[in-house]
C-alpha positions in Angstrom: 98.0 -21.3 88.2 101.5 -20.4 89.1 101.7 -23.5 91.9 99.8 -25.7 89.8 102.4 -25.3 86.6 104.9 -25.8 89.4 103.3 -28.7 90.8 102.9 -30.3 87.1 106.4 -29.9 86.2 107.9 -31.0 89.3 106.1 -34.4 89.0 106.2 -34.7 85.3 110.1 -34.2 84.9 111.0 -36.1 88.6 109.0 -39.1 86.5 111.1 -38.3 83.3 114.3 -38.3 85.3 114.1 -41.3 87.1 112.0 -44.1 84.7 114.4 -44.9 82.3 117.3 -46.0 85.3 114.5 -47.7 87.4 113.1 -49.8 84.8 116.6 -50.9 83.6 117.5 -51.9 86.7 113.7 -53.9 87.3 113.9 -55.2 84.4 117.7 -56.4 84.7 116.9 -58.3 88.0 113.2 -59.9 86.2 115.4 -61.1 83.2 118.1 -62.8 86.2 115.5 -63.9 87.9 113.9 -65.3 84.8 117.6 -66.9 84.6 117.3 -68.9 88.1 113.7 -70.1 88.0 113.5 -71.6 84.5 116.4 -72.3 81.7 114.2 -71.5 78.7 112.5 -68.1 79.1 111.7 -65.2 76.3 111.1 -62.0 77.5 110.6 -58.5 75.4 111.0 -55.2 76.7 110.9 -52.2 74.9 110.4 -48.9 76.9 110.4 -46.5 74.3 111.3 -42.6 74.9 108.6 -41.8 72.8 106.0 -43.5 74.9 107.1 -42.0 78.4 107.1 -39.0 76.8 103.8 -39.2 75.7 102.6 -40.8 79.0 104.0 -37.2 81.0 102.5 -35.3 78.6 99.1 -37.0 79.4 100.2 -36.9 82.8 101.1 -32.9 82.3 97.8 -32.3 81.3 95.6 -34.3 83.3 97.6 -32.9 86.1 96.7 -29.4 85.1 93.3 -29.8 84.0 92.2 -31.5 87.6 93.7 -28.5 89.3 91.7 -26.2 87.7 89.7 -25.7 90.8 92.6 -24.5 92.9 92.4 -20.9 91.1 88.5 -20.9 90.6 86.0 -18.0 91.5 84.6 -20.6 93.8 87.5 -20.7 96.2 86.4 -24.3 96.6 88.6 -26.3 99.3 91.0 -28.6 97.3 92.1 -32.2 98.1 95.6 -33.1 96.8 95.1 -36.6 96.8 91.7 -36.5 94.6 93.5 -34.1 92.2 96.3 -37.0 91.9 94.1 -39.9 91.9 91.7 -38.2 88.9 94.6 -37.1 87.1 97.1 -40.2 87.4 93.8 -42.8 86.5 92.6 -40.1 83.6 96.7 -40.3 81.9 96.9 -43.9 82.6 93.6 -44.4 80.6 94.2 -42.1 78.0 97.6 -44.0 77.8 96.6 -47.5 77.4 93.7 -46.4 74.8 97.1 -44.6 72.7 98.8 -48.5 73.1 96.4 -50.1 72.1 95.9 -48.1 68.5 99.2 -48.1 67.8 99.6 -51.6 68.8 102.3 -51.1 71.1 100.1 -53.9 73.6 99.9 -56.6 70.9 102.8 -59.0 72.0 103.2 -58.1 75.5 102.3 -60.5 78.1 101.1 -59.2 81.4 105.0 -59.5 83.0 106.4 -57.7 80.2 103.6 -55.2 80.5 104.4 -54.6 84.4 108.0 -54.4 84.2 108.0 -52.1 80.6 105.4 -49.5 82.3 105.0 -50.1 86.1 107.7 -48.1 87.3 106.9 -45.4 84.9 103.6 -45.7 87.0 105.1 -46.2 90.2 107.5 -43.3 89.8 104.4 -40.8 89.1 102.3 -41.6 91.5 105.3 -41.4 94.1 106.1 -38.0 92.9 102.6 -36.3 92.9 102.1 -37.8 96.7 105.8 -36.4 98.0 105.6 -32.8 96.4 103.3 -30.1 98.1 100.6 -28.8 96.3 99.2 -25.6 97.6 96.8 -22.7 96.3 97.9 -19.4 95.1 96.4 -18.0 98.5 97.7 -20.2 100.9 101.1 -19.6 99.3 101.1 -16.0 99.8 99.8 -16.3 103.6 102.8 -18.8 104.5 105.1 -16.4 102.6 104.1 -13.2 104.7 104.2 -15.8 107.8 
């Protein structure tokens, strides 16, 4: 359980450090780009620290409950990018069903959408690919190695 908290935080704070400063500095080149295609524009962005802190908590979470397996009586071989995959879709779900009730998704088109929470995405993703993820056992062998 030890990698997998390790694994989880790694990603989940690497997505916490970086999402703010990327999606400022999309979302700064969209708006002058908005600026050089067309003179009357109207663009909303609103990337509250409340909702990325709620999507890493999801993310947190799903993380750790799809690596369950990794410590399991079952010893069952483990495949990194499934864990991701189930646990990045399951957050993002769980994510957009938490906009929409709080109505969060109401006013935004689909740009504003993309740029507000696709680097957030894009960030998480990249994290959980680039950081090894490992098994208690497999850690201990490359260790005494």
């Amino acid at each position: 359980m030890k990698q997998a908290l390790n694994y989880s935080l790694k990603v989940t704070l690497t997505t916490l450090l970086f999402c703010l400063p990327i999606t400022f500095v999309i979302m700064m080149g969209y708006i002058n780009l908005l600026s050089l295609v067309s003179a009357n524009y109207n663009f909303n962005v609103n990337l509250d620290i409340k909702d990325a802190g709620v999507f890493l908590i999801l993310t947190f979470c799903a993380l750790l409950f799809n690596m369950r397996k990794i410590d399991g009586k079952t010893k069952i071989v483990y495949n990194k990018r499934t864990i991701a995959v189930k646990a990045f879709v399951a957050s993002v779900i769980i994510f957009l069903v938490y906009l929409l009730l709080f109505g969060k998704l109401r006013y935004l088109s689909i740009d504003e959408f993309v740029i507000t929470y696709g680097p957030t995405f894009l960030i998480t993703i990249i994290s959980m690919r680039t950081y090894p993820l490992r098994n208690e056992e497999s850690q201990a062998e490359f260790v005494q190695n």
